[in-house]
C-alpha positions, 0 to 999 in steps of 0.5 A: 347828232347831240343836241348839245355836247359833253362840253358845253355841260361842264363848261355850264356846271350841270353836273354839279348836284347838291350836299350829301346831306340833301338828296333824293335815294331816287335819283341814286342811279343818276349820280355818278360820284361824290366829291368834297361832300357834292354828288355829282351827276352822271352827265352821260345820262343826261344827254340821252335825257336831253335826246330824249326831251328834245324829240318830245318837245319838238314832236309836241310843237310840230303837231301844233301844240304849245310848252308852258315855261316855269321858272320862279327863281331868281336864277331862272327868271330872265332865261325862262323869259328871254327864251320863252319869248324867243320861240313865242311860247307861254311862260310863269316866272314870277309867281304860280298862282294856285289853280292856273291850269287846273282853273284855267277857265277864271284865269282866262277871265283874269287876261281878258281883264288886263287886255281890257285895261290895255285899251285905256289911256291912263293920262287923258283923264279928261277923254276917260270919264273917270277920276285920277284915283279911278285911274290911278287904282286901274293902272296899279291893277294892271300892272300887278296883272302883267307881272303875274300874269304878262307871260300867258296873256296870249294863252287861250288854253292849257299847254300842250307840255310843260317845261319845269326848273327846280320841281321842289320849288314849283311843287303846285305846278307839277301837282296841277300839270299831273292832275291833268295829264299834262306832260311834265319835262323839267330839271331834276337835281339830286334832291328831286323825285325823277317820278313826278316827271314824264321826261326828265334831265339829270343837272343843276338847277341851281347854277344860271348858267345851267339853267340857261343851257338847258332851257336854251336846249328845249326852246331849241327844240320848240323853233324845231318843231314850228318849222316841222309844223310850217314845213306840213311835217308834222301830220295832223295829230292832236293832243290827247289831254283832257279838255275842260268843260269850257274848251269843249264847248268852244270846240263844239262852237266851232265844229258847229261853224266849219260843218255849216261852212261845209255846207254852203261850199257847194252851192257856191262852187256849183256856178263854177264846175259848170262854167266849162260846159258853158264856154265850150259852145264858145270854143266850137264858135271861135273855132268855126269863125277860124275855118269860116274863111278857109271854107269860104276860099275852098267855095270860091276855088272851082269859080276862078278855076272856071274862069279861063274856060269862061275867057275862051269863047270866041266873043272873048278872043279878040282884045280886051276891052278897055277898063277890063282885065285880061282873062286867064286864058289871055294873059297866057297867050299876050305871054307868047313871044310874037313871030318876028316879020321881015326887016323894013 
């Protein structure tokens, strides 16, 4: 089933590519005409494309990993948001400061920052301790940081994959992502290199409905795979980018942690596997406090049985005296019909 149909990509103008006078020879196998002085794309290309990202992206999320949205122009700002913030994913789309992935360790110093300023109540200057232009100068730092850094402020380390519209525009971006092996996953428009990127889509990166089309198509694709990886479908797999020094003593950290957890684990649950040969004696208890009477009855059975035997003797054949219970043996003979004498 097509993630997305052929017509839909008209309706949004994604085929649509630029002037003649601006194109990449690269993507020449990817233009399927010229019209009025605009090449236009080869839409049936473009939806294997968009197959083809949207498994990725899907596989990359559902194995746990994060997608990095980039868009910095004005046509994709508020999409690149709107979604991003949808799926709960990471995204840049006011301006890319130089070193964000491949710096990513000052950059963490940078968000653990602004959640520091976001603690401080910026109109109770008397509880604060500091003076209104202290303040004043805090609140200016804190908004600059949430409108350059507000979209990653929960990114706790370099994403998995990184979505890109417009790779001309965001050239430090897919500099940084290839330097560090990142898969790159973006809009080629007829003026791109398609070899800086590893899953690439034919289309207009220009148009907003376009762009929010397609970027509609990868977040998508990112529901897809937190579901697979909610649902156990997505296996066990980790991403095999290099960590930076700092990310690798964390996870060294925390290795260390589960390993000692591990080993505490079975001085704790060894109460608890011994806890059934403890209540067995109880269960064989019970079960003879069950039988106890039964047993107690069959001990009793052969002294009513000789009772009767007991009630013959000649002592006892006459009547009963009074207070006392017949024995068996008399109830059974008062139970005989007496003779009948002559009428009076």
């Amino acid at each position: 089933m097509a993630v997305v149909t052929m017509r839909q990509l008209l309706e949004s103008g994604v085929h649509f590519g630029h002037r003649t006078q601006r194109w990449n020879p690269k993507m020449k196998r990817f233009i399927f005409t010229e019209r009025n002085g605009i090449y236009i794309i080869d839409l049936q290309q473009s939806l294997t494309y968009i197959d083809s990202a949207y498994e990725f992206v899907k596989e990359t999320v559902a194995r746990g990993g994060t997608v990095l949205f980039v868009g910095t122009k004005k046509q994709a700002q508020e999409a690149v948001a709107e979604q991003a913030a949808r799926v709960g994913m990471p995204y840049i789309n006011q301006r890319w400061l130089g070193g964000m992935l491949t710096n990513f360790h000052t950059v963490n110093k940078r968000l653990q920052r602004l959640k520091e300023l976001e603690q401080i109540d910026f109109d109770d200057v008397a509880g604060s301790g500091r003076t209104k232009k202290e303040l004043l100068m805090m609140r200016r730092e804190k908004d600059k940081l949430e409108r350059t850094l507000g979209g990653i402020r929960d990114m706790a380390r370099v994403p998995n994959a990184v979505w890109i519209i417009d790779t001309k525009k965001e050239h430090l971006a897919v500099d940084e992502a290839r330097k560090l092996g990142i898969p790159i996953v973006a809009i080629l428009d007829t003026n791109c290199d398609p070899d800086e990127v590893d899953y690439r889509i034919p289309g207009n990166d220009d148009a907003i409905r376009s762009v929010t089309l397609l970027t509609r198509v990868i977040a998508d694709a990112v529901a897809a795979g937190l579901v697979a990886r909610h649902q156990g479908a997505g296996g066990e797999g980790v991403s095999e980018e290099p960590l930076a020094e700092w990310e690798r003593e964390l996870l060294a950290v925390h290795e260390a942690e589960q390993s000692t957890a591990a080993t505490e684990a079975p001085s704790t649950e060894a109460p608890s596997a011994e806890a059934p040969s403890t209540e067995a004696p109880a269960a064989d208890t019970a079960h003879e406090a069950h039988e106890t009477p039964a047993e107690a009855a069959a001990g009793q059975a052969p002294a009513a049985t000789e009772a009767p035997a007991a009630a013959e003797t000649p002592a006892a054949a006459g009547t009963a005296a009074p207070g006392e219970t017949p024995a068996a043996g008399d109830a059974g003979a008062s139970a005989e019909p007496a003779p009948a004498g002559p009428p009076s």
